[in-house]
C-alpha positions in Angstrom: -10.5 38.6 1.7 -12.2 36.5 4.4 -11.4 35.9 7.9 -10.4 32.9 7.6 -7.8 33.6 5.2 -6.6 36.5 7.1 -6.4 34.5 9.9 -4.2 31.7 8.2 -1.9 34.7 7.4 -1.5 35.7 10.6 -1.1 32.2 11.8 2.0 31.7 9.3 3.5 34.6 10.3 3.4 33.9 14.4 4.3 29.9 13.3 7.2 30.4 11.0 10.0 30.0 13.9 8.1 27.3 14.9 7.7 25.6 12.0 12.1 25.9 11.6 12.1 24.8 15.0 9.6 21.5 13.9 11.7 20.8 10.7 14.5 21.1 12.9 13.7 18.5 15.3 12.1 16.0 12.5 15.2 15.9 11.1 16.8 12.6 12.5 13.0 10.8 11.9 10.8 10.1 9.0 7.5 12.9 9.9 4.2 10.8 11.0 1.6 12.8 9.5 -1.7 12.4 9.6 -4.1 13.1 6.3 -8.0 14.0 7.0 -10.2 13.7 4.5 -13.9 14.6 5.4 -17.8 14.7 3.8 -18.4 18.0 3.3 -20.4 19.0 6.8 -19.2 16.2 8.6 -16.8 18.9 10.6 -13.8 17.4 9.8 -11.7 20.9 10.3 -12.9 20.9 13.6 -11.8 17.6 14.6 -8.3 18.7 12.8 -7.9 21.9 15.0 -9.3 19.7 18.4 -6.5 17.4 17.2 -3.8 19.9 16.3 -4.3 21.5 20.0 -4.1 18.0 21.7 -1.1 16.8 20.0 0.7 19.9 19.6 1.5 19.4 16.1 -0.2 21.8 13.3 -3.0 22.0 11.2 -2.6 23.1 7.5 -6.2 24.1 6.0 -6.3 26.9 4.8 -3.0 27.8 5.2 -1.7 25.7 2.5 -3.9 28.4 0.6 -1.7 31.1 1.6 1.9 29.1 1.0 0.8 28.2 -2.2 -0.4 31.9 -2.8 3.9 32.9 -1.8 5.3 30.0 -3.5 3.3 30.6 -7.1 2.9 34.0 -7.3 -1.0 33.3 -7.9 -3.6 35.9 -5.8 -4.4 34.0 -2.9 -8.0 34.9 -3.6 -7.7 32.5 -7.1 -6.4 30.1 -5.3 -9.2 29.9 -3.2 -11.6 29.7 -5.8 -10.2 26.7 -7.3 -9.8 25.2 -4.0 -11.1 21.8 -4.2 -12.7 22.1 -7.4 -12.1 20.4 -10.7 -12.6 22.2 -14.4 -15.6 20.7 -16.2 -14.0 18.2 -18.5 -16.5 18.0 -21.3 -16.4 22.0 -22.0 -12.4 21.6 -22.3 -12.0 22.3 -26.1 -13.7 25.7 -25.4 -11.2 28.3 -24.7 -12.7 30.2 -21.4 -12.8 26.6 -20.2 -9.2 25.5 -21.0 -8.3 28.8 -19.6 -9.7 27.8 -16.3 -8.6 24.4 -16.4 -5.2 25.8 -16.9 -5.6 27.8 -13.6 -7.1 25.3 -11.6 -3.9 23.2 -12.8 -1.3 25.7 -11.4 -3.4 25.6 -8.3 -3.4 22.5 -7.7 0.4 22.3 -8.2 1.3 24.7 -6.4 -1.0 23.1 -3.1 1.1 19.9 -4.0 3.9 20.9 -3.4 3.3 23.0 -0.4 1.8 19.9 1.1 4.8 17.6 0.6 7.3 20.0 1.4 5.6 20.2 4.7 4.8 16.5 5.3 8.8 15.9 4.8 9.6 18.4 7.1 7.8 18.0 10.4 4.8 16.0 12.1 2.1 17.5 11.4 -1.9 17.4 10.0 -3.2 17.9 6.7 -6.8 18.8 5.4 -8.0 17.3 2.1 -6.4 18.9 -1.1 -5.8 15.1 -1.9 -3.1 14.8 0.6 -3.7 11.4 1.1 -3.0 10.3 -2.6 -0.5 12.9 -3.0 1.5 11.6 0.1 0.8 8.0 -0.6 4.2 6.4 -0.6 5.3 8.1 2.9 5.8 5.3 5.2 4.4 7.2 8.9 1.2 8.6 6.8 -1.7 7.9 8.4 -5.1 8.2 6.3 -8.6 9.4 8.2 -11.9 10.1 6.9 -14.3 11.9 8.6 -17.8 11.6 7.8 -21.2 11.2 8.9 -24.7 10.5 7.6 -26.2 12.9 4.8 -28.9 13.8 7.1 -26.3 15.2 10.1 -24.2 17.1 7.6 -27.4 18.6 6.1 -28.7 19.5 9.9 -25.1 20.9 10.7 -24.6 22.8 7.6 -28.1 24.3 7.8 -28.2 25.4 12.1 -23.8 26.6 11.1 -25.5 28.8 8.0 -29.1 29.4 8.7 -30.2 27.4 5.8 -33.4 25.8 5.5 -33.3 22.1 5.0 -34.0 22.1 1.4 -31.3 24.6 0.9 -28.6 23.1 3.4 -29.4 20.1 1.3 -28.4 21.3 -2.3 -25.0 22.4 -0.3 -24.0 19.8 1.0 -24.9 17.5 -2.5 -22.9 20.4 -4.2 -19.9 20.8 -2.2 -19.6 17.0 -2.0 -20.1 16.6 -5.5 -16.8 18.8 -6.2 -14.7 17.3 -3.7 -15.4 14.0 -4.9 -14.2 15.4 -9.0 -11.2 16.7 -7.0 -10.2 13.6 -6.3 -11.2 12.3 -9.4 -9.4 14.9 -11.9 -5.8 15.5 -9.7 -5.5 11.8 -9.0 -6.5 10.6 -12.7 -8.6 8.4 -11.8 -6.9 6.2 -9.6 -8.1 7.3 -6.4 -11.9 8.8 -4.4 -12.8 10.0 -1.3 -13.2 7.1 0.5 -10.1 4.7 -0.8 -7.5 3.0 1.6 -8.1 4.4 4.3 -6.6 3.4 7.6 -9.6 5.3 10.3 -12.9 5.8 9.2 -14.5 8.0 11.7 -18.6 9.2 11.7 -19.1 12.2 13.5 -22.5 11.4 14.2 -21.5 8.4 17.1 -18.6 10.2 18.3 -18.7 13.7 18.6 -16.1 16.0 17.4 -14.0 15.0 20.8 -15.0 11.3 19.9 -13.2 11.4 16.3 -10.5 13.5 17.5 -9.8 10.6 21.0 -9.7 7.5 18.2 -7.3 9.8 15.5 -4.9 10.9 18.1 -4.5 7.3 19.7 -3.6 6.2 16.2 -0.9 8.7 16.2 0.0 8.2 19.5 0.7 4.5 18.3 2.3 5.5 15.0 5.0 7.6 17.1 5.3 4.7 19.6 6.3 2.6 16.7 8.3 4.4 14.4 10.8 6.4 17.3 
């Protein structure tokens, strides 16, 4: 089990007055919540977390890992492997490959509806998982996409893991490559990365504080106008 993980365990367990609390006081308004989508290496988790701490609202990464684990049953370990990830579509009809795609289906619906459980519930900010598509039709949603040029997510993926460039390279183009399926298989089609978004944000002209000043002023606006 890795840190992180561990760490979004211990996180639910210290939140979960909080988050009754939250759900408590969202109650008499409609949640404004804020979806991030990001490039893979553009740092969008770290503009999240900046942004959770300055609003005081919080950040489900890979928490929604560890719900979905309690609400399904499924290892949270499994679910982590088919985090983000899509079944290869033309090896369907074999039977290891249904087998995953099976899997990778309960996954996915079990991280659904973790994320719109909590979106109804409370103010609050998502990481990718689709959120954006899957919580489409709420009025106070506001979508962000974090990104930055190829070569900055290379550079910051290669000093983060001690990659050389060639091999910082092939993960970033790999990573990306399944995150963009993602969206591709769970929203059939209808939706990418980069559709209707409301705040497009590069990483590389603002900073991590830059992205997270322009996300939270939307917010800040959204609340203004809603309550």
């Amino acid at each position: 089990m890795s840190t992180s993980f561990d760490d979004a365990r211990h996180e639910l367990f210290l939140r979960g007055g909080d988050d009754v609390l939250n759900a408590a006081a969202a109650s008499s308004h409609e949640p404004v919540v804020i979806s991030i989508a990001r490039d893979y290496g553009a740092e969008g988790h770290e503009v999240g977390k900046l942004l959770s701490e300055r609003l005081g609202i919080p950040l489900y990464d890979n928490e929604l890992l560890v719900r979905s684990a309690i609400r399904s049953g499924i290892d949270v370990d499994q679910i982590a492997s088919y985090d983000e990830r899509a079944a290869h579509g033309p090896l369907a009809f074999l039977p290891d490959a249904m087998d995953q795609s099976t899997r990778g289906d309960r996954v996915f619906k079990a991280i659904r509806q973790v994320i719109i459980d909590l979106a109804s519930s409370q103010d609050c900010i998502v990481e990718g998982r689709l959120s954006d598509y899957i919580l489409r039709g709420s009025p106070n949603l506001i979508t962000v996409l974090v990104t930055a040029p190829l070569e900055c997510r290379v550079k910051i993926v290669g000093d983060k893991r001690g990659l050389k460039s060639h091999e910082a390279l092939a993960l970033v183009r790999r990573m990306q490559h399944q995150r963009e399926r993602f969206y591709t298989r769970y929203s059939a089609g209808k939706w990418d990365l980069y559709m209707d978004k409301d705040l497009i944000v590069d990483r590389s002209v603002f900073g991590v504080e830059g992205c997270c000043d322009i996300i939270a002023a939307a917010y800040q606006r959204k609340v203004r106008t809603v309550r």
